[in-house]
C-alpha positions in Angstrom: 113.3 83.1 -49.8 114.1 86.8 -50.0 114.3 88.8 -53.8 117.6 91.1 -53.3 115.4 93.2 -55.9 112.5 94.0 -57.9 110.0 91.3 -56.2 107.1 92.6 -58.0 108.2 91.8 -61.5 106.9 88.9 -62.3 103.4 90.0 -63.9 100.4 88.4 -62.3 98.1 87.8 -64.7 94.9 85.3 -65.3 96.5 82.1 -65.2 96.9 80.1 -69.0 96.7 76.6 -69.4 98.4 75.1 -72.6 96.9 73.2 -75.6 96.9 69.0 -74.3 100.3 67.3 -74.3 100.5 64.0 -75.8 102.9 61.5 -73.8 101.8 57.6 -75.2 98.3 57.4 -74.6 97.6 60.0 -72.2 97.6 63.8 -72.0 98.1 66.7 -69.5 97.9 70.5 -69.5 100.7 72.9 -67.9 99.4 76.2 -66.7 101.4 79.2 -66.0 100.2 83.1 -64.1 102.9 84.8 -66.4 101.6 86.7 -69.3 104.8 86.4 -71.5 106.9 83.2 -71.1 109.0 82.7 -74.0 109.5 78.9 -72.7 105.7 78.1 -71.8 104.5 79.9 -75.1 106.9 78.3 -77.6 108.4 74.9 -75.6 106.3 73.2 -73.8 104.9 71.0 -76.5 107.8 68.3 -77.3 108.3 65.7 -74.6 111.5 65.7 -73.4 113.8 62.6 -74.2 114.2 62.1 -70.5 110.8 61.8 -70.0 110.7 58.7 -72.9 114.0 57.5 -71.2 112.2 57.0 -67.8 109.3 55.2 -69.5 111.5 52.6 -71.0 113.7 51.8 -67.7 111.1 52.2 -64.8 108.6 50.0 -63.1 105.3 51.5 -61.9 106.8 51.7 -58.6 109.7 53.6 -59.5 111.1 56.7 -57.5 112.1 59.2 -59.5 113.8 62.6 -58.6 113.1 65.9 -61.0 116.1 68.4 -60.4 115.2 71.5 -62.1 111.6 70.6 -63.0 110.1 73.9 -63.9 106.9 73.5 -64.9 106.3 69.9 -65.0 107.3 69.3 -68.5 109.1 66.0 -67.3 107.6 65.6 -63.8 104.3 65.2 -64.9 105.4 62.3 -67.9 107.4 60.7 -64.6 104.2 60.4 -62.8 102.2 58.5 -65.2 105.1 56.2 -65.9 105.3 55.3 -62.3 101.8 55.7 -61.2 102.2 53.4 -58.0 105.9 55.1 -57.4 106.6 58.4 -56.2 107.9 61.6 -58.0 110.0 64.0 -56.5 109.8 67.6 -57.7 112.7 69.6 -56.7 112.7 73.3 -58.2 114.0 76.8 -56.8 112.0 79.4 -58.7 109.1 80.5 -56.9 107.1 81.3 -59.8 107.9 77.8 -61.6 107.1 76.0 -58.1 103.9 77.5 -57.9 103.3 77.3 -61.9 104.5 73.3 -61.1 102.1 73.1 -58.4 99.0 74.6 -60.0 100.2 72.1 -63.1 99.9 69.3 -60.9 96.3 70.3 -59.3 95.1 70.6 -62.9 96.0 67.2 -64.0 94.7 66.0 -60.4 98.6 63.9 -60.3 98.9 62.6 -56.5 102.4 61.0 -56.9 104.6 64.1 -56.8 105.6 65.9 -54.3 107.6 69.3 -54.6 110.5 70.6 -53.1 111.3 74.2 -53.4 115.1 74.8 -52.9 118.0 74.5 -55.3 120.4 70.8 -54.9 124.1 71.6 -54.9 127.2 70.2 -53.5 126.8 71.2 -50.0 123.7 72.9 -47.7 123.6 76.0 -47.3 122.6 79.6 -49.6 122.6 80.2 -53.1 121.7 83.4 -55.7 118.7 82.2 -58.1 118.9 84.6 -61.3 115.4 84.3 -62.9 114.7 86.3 -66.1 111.0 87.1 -66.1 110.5 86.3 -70.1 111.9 82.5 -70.0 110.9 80.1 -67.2 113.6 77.8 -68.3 116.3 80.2 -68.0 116.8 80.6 -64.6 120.3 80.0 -63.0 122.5 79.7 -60.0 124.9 82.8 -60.1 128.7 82.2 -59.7 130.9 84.8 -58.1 133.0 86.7 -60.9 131.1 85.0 -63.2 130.0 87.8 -66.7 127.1 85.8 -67.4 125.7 86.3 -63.8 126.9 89.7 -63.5 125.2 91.0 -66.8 122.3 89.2 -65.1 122.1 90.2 -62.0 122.3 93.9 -63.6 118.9 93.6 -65.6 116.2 95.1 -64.1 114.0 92.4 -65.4 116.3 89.4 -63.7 115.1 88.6 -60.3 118.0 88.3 -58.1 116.4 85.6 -55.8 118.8 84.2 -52.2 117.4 80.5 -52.1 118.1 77.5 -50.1 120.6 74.7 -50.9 120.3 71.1 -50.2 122.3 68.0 -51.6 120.7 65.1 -53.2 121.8 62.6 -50.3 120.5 64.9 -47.8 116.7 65.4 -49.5 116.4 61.2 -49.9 117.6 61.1 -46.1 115.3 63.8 -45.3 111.8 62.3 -47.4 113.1 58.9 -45.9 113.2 57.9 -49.8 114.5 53.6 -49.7 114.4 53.5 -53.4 115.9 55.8 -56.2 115.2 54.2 -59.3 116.2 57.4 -61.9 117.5 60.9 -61.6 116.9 63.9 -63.8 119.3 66.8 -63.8 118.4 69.9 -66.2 119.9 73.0 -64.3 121.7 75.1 -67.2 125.3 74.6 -66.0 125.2 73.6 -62.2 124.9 69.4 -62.6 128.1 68.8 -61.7 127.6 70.5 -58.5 123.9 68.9 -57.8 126.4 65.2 -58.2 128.7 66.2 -56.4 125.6 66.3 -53.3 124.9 63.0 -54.6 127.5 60.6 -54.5 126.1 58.5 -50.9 122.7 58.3 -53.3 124.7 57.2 -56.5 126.9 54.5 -55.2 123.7 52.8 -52.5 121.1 53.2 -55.4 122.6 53.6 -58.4 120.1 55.5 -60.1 120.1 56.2 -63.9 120.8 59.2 -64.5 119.7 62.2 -67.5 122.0 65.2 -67.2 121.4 67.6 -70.1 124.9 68.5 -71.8 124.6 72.0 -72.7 127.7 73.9 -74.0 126.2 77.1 -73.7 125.2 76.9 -70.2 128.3 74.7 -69.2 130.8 77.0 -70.2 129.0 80.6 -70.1 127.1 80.2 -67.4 129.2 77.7 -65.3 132.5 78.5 -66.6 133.1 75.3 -66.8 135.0 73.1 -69.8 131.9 71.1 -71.8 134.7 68.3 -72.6 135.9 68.3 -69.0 132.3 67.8 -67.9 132.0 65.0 -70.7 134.7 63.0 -69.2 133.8 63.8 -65.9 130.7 61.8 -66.5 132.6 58.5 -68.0 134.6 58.8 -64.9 131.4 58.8 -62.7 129.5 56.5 -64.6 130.2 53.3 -66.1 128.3 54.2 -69.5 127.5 57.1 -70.6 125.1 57.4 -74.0 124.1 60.3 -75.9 120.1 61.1 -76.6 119.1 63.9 -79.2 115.5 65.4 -79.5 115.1 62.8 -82.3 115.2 60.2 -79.3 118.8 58.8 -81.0 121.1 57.1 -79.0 125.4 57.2 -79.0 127.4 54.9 -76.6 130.0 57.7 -76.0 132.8 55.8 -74.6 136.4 56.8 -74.2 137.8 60.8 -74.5 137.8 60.6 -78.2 133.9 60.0 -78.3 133.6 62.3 -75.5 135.7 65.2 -77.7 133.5 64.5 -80.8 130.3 65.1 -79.1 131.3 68.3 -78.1 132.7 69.1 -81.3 129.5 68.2 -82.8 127.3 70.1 -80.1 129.4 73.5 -80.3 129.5 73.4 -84.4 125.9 72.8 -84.6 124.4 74.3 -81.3 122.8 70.9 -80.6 122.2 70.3 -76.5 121.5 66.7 -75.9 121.0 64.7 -72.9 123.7 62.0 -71.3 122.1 59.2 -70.3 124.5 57.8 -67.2 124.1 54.4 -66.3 125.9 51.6 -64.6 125.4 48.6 -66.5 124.9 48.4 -70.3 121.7 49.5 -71.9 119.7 47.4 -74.3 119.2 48.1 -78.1 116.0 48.8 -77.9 113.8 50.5 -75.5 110.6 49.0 -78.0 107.6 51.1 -79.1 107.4 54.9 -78.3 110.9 54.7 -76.9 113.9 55.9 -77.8 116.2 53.9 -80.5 119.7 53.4 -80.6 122.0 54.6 -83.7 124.4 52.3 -85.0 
């Protein structure tokens, strides 16, 4: 990993550990060294909907793979859903790696294992643009891309070179038999991480949580949200719609697909597609999510 600038930056300070978590009946604590993180000071305490999603559809021995886990917020919920499974951890940021890793050592979780690199279409090199105030906001850059340029001109961004890998080669590479789910969360580069993925997809046929993110989609991307909506029904067989509420919409066809991201770019909402390849049940029971009407 080399920092094309300003590789001090990131303030080390004594490291923080947050209040407990609640997920069903268990707890855990995320710790990070930074001593401002707008994401770890203000969003760590909501479970993420993909967290509840993986409860209701894995067994115990369940592998799941974590792209863009941060600072465990999801990994760590994975791991006590599949306690007999195994957890896969893949995250770029050096400071969120080692924040993950520290997270995991304090909730003494033996089941993940973390990969520091970023997952993309091909192998190779990418440019990691990590603001120092938001652990959650960090991004692959695109060439001629405003978002990354404004970026990569704050002297508070670090401008980080990071390795690339694909999905199918990291499940080839940790000789991985079974991939029971997939979480993608990378503000604007999923369709890339699938497009590594496809071997994986069609042999496993993982379920899959992609956030859908306007914002990130189109600014940092510059990518159409609706094209990336239909993308997914074309990839997946169903495709459902989960809010923070844990609500869930069958989106099928392009006029579902165009009101969600009507809905998503009048209100500001991001929401999570829940990819699958055979229809999900009405219920996922107690402490999972439920489906709308």
């Amino acid at each position: 990993m080399h920092y094309r600038h300003r590789a001090g930056i990131f303030s080390k300070s004594k490291r923080r550990v947050s209040a407990p978590i609640t997920f069903g009946d268990a707890s855990f604590q995320l710790t990070t060294a930074a001593e401002r993180d707008d994401y770890f000071d203000h969003g760590v305490t909501a479970i993420p909907p993909a967290a509840w999603v993986a409860a209701a559809v894995c067994a115990a021995d369940a592998t799941l793979i974590d792209v863009g886990a941060n600072l465990g917020l999801c990994a760590i919920p994975f791991a006590l859903t599949a306690p007999s499974g195994r957890v896969v951890a893949v995250e770029p940021g050096a400071r969120a790696a080692a924040d993950l890793r520290s997270s995991i050592a304090l909730n003494k979780i033996s089941n993940i294992t973390v990969v520091e690199c970023a997952l993309g279409a091909e192998p190779g090199t990418a440019t990691l643009l990590d603001p120092t105030w938001n652990a959650s906001g960090a991004f692959i850059s695109h060439a001629g891309n405003t978002a990354s340029e404004l970026h990569e001109k704050n002297r508070d961004v670090a401008v980080v070179n990071v390795a690339v890998e694909t999905i199918d080669g990291l499940v080839e590479r940790l000789g991985l038999q079974r991939v029971d789910f997939v979480k993608i969360d990378v503000e604007g580069y999923e369709t890339a991480v699938l497009a590594g993925a496809q071997r994986t997809l069609n042999q496993h046929r993982p379920i899959c949580v992609i956030e859908y993110n306007p914002f990130t989609i189109s600014v940092m991307a510059s990518q159409n949200p609706l094209h990336f909506l239909t993308a997914m029904q074309a990839q997946f067989p169903y495709v459902y719609a989960i809010d923070a509420a844990l609500s869930v919409e069958l989106i099928a066809g392009p006029d579902a697909a165009y009101g969600l991201a009507n809905r998503c770019y009048s209100s500001g909402q991001i929401c999570d597609l829940i990819c699958s390849w055979s229809e999900l049940a009405d219920t996922f029971g107690k402490r999972r999510p439920v489906f709308s009407s």
